[in-house]
C-alpha positions as CSV (number, residue, x, y, z in Angstrom):
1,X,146.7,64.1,125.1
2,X,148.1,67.2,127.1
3,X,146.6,69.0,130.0
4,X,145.6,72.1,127.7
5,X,143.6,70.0,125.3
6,X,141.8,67.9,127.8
7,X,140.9,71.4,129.6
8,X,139.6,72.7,126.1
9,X,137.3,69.6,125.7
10,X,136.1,69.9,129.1
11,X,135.2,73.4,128.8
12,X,133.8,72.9,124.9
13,X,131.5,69.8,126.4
14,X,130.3,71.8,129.3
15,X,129.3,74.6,126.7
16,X,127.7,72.4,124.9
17,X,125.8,70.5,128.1
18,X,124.8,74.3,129.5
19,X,123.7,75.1,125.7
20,X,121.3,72.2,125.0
21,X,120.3,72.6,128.5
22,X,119.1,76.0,128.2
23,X,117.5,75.3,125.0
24,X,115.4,72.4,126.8
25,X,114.5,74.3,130.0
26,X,113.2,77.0,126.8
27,X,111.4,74.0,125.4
28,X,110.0,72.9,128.6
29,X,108.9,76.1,130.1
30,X,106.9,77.0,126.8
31,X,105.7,73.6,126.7
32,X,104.3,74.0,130.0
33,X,101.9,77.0,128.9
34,X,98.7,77.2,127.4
35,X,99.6,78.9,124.4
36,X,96.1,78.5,123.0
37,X,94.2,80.7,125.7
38,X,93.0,84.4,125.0
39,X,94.0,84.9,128.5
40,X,97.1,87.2,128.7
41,X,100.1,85.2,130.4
42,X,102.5,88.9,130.6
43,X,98.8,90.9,132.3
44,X,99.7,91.6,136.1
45,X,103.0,89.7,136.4
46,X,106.6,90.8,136.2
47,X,106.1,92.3,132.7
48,X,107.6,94.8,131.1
49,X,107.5,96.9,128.2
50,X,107.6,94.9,124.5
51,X,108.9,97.4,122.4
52,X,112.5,96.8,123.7
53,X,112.4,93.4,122.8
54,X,111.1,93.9,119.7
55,X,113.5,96.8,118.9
56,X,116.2,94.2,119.5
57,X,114.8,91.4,117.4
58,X,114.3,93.6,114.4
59,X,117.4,94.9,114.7
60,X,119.1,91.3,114.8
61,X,117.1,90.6,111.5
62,X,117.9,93.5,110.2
63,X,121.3,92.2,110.0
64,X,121.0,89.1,107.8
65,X,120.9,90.0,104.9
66,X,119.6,86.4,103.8
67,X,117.9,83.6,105.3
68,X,115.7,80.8,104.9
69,X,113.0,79.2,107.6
70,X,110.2,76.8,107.5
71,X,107.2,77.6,108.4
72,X,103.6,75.9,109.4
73,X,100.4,77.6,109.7
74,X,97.7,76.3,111.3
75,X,94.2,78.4,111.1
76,X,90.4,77.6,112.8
77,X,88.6,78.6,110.4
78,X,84.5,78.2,109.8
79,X,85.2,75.7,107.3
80,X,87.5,73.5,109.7
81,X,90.8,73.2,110.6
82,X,93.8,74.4,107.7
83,X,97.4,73.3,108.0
84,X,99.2,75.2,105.1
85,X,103.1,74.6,105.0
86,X,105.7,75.9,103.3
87,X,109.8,76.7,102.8
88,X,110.1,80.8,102.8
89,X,113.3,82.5,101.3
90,X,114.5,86.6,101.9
91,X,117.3,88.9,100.4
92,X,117.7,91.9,101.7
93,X,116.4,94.5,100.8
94,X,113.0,92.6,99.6
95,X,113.5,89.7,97.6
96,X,111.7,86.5,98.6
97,X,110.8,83.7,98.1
98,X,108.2,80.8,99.4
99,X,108.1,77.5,97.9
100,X,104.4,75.6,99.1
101,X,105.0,72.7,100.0
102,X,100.9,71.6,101.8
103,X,98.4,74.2,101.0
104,X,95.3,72.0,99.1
105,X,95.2,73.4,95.7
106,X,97.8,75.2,95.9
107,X,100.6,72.6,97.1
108,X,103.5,72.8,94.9
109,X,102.9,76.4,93.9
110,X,105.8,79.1,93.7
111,X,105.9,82.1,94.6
112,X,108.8,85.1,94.0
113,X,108.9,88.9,94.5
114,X,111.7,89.6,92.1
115,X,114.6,92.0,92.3
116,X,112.6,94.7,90.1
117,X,109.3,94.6,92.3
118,X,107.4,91.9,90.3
119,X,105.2,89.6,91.7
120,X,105.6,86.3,89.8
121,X,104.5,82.2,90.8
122,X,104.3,79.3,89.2
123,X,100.8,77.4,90.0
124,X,100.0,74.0,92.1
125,X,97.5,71.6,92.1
126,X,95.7,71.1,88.4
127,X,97.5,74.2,87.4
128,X,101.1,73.3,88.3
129,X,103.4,74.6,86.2
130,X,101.6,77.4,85.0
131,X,103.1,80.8,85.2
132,X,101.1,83.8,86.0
133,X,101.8,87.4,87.4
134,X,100.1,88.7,90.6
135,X,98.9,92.2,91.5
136,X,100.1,92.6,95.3
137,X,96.8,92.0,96.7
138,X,96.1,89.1,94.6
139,X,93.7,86.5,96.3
140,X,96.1,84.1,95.7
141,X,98.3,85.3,97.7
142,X,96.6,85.3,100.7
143,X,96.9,82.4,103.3
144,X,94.1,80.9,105.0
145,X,94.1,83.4,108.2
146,X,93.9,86.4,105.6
147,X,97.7,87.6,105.7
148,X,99.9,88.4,102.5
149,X,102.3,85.5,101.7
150,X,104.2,88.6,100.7
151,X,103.8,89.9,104.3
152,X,105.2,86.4,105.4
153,X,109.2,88.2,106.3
154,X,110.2,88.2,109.8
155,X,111.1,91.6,109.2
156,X,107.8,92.9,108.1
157,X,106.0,90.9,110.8
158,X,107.6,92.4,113.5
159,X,107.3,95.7,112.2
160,X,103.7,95.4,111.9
161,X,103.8,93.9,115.8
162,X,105.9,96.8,116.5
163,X,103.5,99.4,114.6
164,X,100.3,98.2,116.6
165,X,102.4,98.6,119.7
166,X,100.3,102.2,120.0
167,X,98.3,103.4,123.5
168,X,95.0,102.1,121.5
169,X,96.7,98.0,121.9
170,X,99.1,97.2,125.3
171,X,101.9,95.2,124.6
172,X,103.9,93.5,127.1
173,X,106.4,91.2,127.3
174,X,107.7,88.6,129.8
175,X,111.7,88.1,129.5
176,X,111.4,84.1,130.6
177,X,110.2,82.3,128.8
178,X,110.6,85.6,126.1
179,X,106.9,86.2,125.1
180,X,105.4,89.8,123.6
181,X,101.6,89.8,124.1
182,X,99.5,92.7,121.5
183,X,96.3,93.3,124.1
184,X,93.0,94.2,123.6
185,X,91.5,96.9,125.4
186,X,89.9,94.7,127.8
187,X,93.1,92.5,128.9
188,X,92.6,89.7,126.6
189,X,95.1,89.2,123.6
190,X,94.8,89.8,120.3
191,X,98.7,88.3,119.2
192,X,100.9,86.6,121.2
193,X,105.0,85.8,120.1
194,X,107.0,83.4,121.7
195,X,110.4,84.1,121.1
196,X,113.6,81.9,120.7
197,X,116.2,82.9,123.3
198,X,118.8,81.7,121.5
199,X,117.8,83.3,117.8
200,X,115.9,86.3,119.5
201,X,113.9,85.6,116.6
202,X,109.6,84.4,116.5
203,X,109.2,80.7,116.8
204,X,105.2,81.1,117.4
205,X,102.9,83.2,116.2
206,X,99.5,83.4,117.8
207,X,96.5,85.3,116.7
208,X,93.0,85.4,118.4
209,X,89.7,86.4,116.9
210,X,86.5,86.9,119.3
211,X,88.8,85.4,122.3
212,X,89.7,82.2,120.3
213,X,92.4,80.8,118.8
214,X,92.2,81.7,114.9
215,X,95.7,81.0,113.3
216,X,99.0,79.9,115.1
217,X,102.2,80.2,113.1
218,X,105.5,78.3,113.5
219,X,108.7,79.4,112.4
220,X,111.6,77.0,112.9
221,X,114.9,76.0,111.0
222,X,116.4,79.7,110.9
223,X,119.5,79.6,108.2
224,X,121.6,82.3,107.1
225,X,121.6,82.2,103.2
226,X,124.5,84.4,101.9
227,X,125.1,82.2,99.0
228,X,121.6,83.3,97.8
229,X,121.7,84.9,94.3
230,X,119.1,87.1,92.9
231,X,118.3,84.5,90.2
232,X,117.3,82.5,92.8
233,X,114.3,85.0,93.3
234,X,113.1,85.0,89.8
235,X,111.4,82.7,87.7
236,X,113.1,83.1,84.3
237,X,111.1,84.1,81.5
238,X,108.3,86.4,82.1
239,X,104.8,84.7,82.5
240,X,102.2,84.2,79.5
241,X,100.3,86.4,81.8
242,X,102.5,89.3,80.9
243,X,101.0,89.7,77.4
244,X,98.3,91.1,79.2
245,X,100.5,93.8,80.9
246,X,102.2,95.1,78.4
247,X,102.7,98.5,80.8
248,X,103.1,99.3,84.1
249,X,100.0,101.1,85.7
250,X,99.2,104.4,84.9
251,X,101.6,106.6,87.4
252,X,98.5,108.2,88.8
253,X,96.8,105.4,89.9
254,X,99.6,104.1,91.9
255,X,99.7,107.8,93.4
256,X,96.0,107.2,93.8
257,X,96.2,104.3,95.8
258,X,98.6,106.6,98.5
259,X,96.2,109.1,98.7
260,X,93.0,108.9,97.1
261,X,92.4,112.7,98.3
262,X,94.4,114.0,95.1
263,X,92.0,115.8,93.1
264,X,90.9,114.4,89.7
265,X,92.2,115.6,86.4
266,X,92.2,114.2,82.8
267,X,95.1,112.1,83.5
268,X,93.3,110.1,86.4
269,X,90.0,109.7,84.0
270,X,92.3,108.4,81.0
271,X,94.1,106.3,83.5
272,X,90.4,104.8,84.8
273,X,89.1,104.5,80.9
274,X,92.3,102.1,80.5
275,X,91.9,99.9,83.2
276,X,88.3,99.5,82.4
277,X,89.4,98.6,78.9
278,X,91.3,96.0,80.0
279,X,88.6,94.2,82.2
280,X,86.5,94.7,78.9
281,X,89.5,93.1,77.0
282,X,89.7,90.2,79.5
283,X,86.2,89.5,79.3
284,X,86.6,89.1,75.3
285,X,89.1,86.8,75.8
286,X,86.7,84.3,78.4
287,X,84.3,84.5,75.5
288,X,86.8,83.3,73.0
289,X,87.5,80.4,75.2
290,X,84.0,79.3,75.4
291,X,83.4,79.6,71.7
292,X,86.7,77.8,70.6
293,X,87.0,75.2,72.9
294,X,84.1,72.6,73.9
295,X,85.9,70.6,75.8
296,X,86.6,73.3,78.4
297,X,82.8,74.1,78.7
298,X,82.4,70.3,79.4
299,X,81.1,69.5,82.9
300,X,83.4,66.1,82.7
301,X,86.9,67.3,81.4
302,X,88.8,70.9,81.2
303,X,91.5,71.5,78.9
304,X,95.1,73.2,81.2
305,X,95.2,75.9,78.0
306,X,91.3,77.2,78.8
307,X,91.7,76.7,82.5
308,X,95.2,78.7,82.2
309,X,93.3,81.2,80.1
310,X,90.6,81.3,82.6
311,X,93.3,82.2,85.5
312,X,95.1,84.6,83.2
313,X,92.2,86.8,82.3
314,X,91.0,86.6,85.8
315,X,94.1,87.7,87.5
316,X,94.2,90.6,84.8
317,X,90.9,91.5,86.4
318,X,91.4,91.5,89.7
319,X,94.6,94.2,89.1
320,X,92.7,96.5,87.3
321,X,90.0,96.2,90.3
322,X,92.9,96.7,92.5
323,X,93.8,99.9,91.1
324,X,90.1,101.2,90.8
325,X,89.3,101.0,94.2
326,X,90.5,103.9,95.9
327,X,88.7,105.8,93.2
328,X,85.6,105.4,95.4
329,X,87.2,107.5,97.7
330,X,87.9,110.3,95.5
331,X,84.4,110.5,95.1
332,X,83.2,111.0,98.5
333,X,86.4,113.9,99.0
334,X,84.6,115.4,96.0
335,X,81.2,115.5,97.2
336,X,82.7,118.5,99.6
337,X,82.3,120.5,96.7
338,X,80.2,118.7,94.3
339,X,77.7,116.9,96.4
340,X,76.1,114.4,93.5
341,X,79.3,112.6,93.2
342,X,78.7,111.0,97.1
343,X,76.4,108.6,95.3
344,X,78.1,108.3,92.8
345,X,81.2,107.1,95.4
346,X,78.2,104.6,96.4
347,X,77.9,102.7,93.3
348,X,81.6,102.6,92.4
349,X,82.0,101.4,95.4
350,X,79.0,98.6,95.3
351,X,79.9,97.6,92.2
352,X,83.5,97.0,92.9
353,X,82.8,94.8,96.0
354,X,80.5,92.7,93.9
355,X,83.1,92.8,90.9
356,X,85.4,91.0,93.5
357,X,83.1,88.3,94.4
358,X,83.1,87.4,91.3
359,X,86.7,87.2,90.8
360,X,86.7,85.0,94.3
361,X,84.7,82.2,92.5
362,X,86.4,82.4,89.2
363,X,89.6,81.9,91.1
364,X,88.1,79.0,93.1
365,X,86.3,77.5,89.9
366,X,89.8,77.6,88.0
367,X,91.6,75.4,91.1
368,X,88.7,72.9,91.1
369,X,88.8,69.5,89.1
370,X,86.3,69.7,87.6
371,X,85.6,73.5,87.0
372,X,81.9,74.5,86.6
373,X,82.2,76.6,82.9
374,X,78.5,77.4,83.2
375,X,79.3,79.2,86.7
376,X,82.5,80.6,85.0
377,X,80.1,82.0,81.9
378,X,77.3,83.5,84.7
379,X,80.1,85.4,86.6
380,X,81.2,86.7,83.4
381,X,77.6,88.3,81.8
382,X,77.8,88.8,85.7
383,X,81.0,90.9,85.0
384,X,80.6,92.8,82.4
385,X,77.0,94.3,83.6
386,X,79.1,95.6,86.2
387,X,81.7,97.1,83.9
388,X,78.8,99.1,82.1
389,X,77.6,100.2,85.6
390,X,81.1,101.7,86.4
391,X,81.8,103.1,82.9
392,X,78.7,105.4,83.5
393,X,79.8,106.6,86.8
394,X,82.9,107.6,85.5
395,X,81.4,109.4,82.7
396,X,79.1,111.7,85.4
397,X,81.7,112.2,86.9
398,X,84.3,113.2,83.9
399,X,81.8,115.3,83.7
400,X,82.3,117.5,86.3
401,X,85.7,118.7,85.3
């Protein structure tokens, strides 16, 4: 072996010694630091501004275009300790991606924003297999700390760090180890980021609720995915589920839920009339299932088709409720000029929030088991009193035009 290739070895096995080094005195120093404390760590030491280094990380994710990372979320919550893991996926510009792989009943589930916008998953637990369609603020998407699996990209978590970065929240930053505290306005931290030095990416995620620990999330594995197809991000065939949306929501409603100040007009009425048509349609369809099938109303055994049909109707629901709410806002704007409708914003707005409850335990019942039918069948006469109570206030209101 000549001189030159002994030299290059030498040099390539000191990069590599100085590498692995550096990565261990990372290790080691973060190691070394109470992570878990509501105490700020960047508060009165040699900190500096975080937007820079946030600026830098976004702009270095920015630039893959597609990637895959492993993730492990571990919240305190009331009801105990919840470790939810999973395999998450992203194309640029917003395809993803996230495969569960521990979550309780939802281990095994999948879930894909497609290339056209769609939300689709397939379920886990006693529903695995099942293919439904999600409204973006679907229960079901949301992990145990509260956050949007669809929120789960490191680009959009950074940009919400980045966002909250305002005069209102301090955020600081210490360059070694690299950590970006988000502070409260007394001092104590609200998130805290550890950084990779070598990624420049988030390897730790903290939040803190009433100065505790509430969720810590890990991000590890980081792998650039260029072989990554957009087929990859779709399930195939449409859900079942899509029988039930046969259209795309009403135009105005989706302008409604940017700005619930634009002023009402027949369209937005017509628009309101249809979504309340189809709660009224999926409430016809639990009713079937009840009637048809006795095995499903059986407290001992539940058939997959009625529990699917269950899930289905519920999840049609809950998007219909999605698109309603800001409609409760509209009503107060009104009362400006028409000052009986501020009730009215009241009771569309009461009825809603209890409408939703009862979509939570339909949603819960459907994952058990053993699903309790007689609970399903209460939260459905449950249901539709509530539709009647929101059909009249949009009639007074109609009225007004």
């Amino acid at each position: 072996m000549n001189s030159c290739k002994i030299r290059n070895l030498h040099i390539a096995a000191l990069a590599s010694f100085f590498l692995c080094s550096a990565a261990a005195g990372f290790a080691a120093a973060v190691n070394q630091l109470d992570l878990s404390s509501p105490l700020s760590m960047c508060l009165g030491k040699d900190a500096v501004d975080a937007k820079s280094i946030l600026q830098n990380s976004l702009e270095r994710i920015h630039g893959i275009k597609a990637y895959s990372l492993e993730t492990v979320l571990t919240t305190y919550s009331d009801k105990g300790l919840v470790v939810e893991t999973g395999n998450l996926y992203f194309k640029s510009p917003n395809l993803l991606r996230f495969e569960v792989l521990k979550a309780g009943s939802r281990s095994g589930s999948v879930l894909v924003r497609e290339a056209d916008g769609k939300i689709e998953g397939t379920m886990g637990g006693f529903l695995k297999g099942l293919k439904v369609s999600f409204s973006p603020a679907s229960k079901l998407l949301k992990s145990a700390n509260g956050f949007s699996i669809l929120d789960s990209d490191l680009e959009t978590l950074l940009s919400r760090l980045y966002k909250n970065s305002n005069p209102q929240m301090n955020c600081l930053a210490l360059k070694s180890p690299e950590i970006v505290e988000l502070l409260e306005s007394d001092g104590d931290v609200a998130e805290r980021v550890v950084f990779d030095s070598e990624q420049d990416i988030p390897s730790q995620w903290s939040i803190f609720r009433a100065k505790k620990l509430f969720s810590v999330l890990k991000l590890s594995n980081l792998k650039t995915r260029p072989e990554l197809t957009d087929e990859f991000f779709s399930l195939g065939s449409r859900s079942s589920a899509k029988s039930l949306d046969e259209e795309s929501p009403p135009s105005v409603l989706l302008s409604l839920l940017k700005n619930p100040r634009l002023k009402p007009d027949l369209s937005l009425f017509q628009s309101l009339q249809m979504e309340l048509q189809a709660i009224s349609n999926a409430l016809s369809t639990l009713e079937r299932v009840k009637k048809e099938s006795k095995v499903a109303f059986a407290e001992e055994a539940c058939d997959f088709a009625s529990r699917a049909t269950v899930l289905n109707s519920t999840l049609k629901i809950e998007s219909a409720l999605t698109l309603m709410e800001p409609f409760g806002l509209t009503l107060q704007y009104m009362s400006e000029a028409k000052p009986q409708s501020a009730e009215w914003s009241k009771s569309w707005t009461a009825a809603l929030q209890a409408l939703n409850e009862s979509v939570d335990e339909l949603i819960e019942e459907c994952q058990l088991e053993y699903p309790n039918f007689e609970k399903i069948e209460k939260e459905r006469v449950k249901i539709a009193a509530l539709l009647l109570e929101l059909k009249n206030t949009l009639q007074k209101a109609e009225a007004l035009l």
